[in-house]
Residue, then its C-alpha position, 0 to 999 in steps of 0.5 A: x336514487x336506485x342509480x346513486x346506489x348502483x354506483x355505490x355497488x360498483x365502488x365497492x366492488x371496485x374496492x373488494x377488487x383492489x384489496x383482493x389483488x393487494x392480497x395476491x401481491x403481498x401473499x407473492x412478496x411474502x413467498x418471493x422474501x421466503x424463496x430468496x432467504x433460503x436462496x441466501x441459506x443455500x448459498x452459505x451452505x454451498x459453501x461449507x461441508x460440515x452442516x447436513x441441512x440448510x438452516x431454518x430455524x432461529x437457533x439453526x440460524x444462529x448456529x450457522x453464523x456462529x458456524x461461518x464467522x469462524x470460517x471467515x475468521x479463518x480466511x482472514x487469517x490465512x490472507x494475513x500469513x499468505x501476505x507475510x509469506x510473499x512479503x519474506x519470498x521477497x525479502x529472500x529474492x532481494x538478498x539474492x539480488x533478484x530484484x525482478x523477482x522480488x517486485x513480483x512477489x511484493x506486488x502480491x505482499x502489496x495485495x494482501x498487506x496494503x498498508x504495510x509500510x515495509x511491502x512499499x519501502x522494499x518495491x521501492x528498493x527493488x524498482x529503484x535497483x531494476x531502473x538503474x540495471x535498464x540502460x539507456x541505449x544511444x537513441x532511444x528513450x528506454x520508457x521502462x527505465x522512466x516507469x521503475x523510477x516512477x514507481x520506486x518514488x511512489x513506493x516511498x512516498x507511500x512508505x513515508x505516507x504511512x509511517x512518517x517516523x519510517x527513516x528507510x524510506x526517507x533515506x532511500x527517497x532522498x537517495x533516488x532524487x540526489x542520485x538517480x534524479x538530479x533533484x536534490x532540493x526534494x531530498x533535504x527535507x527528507x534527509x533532515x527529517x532523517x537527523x532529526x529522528x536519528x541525529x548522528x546517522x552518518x550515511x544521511x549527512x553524506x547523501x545532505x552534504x551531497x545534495x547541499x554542495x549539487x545546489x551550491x550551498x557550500x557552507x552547509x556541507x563543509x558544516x557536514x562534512x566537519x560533523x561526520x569527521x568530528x563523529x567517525x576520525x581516522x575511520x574510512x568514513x571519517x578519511x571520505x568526510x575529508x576528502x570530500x571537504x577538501x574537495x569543497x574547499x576547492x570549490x570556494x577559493x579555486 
């Protein structure tokens, strides 16, 4: 009996021992979660000048997020003029034709505006104008040429990926397949959408016509060419739509 109740002594001091060192822990974890939110406090205040002390109390607290989301707010806002900023520098490059440069400045437009359909339309204008200036030397494959290309089809598609109404991209995509990339078949959805949104856009139904007659399907750009006659007259794109029909015409009958 006198040994049941020495085990029981040493259960039971087993168990005082156990919520004595639950104690030293929670007592460490309540410490280390104080430490670390005035770590936290700190690190907001190191980021401001204008608060004396770091915050502790509720309403010091409140004051401090009331404080920072203002600033934050103001960082936003100066990333989106910093954005609208590269994006004009770019525009200015590529009225001056420098197109080098314009491709610099709208990878950084792209960085603050990522879902502008205008940055990527604009890459895909320049990168399009510096492949066409990288020339192709006897012998060599010129990689840099191959990789502008790439990267003005992309900047398109992208373009058309976020605004599908955004007729520029659409054109100057169908522009690059026609007569840059020999792949007009890819261009005539593109171009048709096009008329569809702007019906007697004359610039488009020269580029369809274009790609129509590189696949042979004649009848389709003698019907263009008719159209844009019929729209512009004695006009020179009127004067060009008959030309080109003429030239068609000899494609038919020899």
């Amino acid at each position: 009996m006198k040994k049941n109740i020495k085990l029981s002594k040493y259960a039971i001091l087993g168990i005082l021992l156990v919520l004595a060192t639950g104690a030293v822990i929670i007592g460490f974890a309540v410490r280390e979660s104080v430490k670390n939110r005035n770590d936290f406090a700190g690190k907001i205040f190191s980021f401001g000048d204008t608060m004396t002390s770091s915050p502790q109390t509720i309403e010091e607290l409140r004051r401090a997020i009331f404080f920072y989301e203002r600033r934050i707010e103001k960082h936003v806002e100066d990333a989106v003029k910093t954005g609208i900023y590269w994006k004009l520098l770019a525009i200015r490059f590529q009225d001056r034709k420098m197109h080098g440069e314009a491709l610099e400045a709208l990878e950084r437009a792209a960085y603050y505006s990522p879902e502008d359909a205008s940055v990527h339309y604009s890459i895909g204008v320049s990168a399009g104008t510096m492949a066409k200036s990288s020339h192709l030397f006897p012998g060599r494959v010129n990689q840099e040429r191959e990789r502008l290309f790439t990267l003005s089809e992309e900047a398109y598609l992208r373009a058309i990926e976020l605004d599908s109404r955004y007729i520029r991209p659409r054109y100057g995509l169908a522009v690059l397949y026609v007569f840059e990339l020999g792949r007009p078949e890819e261009a005539i959805p593109h171009l048709q959408r096009c008329l569809e949104i702007s019906r007697n856009d004359v610039d488009t139904m020269f580029v369809l016509a274009r790609a129509y007659f590189m696949l042979e399907n004649f009848r389709a750009a003698l019907d263009l060419y008719d159209r844009i006659i019929t729209l512009m007259g004695d006009t020179q794109k009127g004067i060009d739509a008959q030309i080109n029909r003429q030239t068609v015409m000899e494609k038919i009958y020899g």
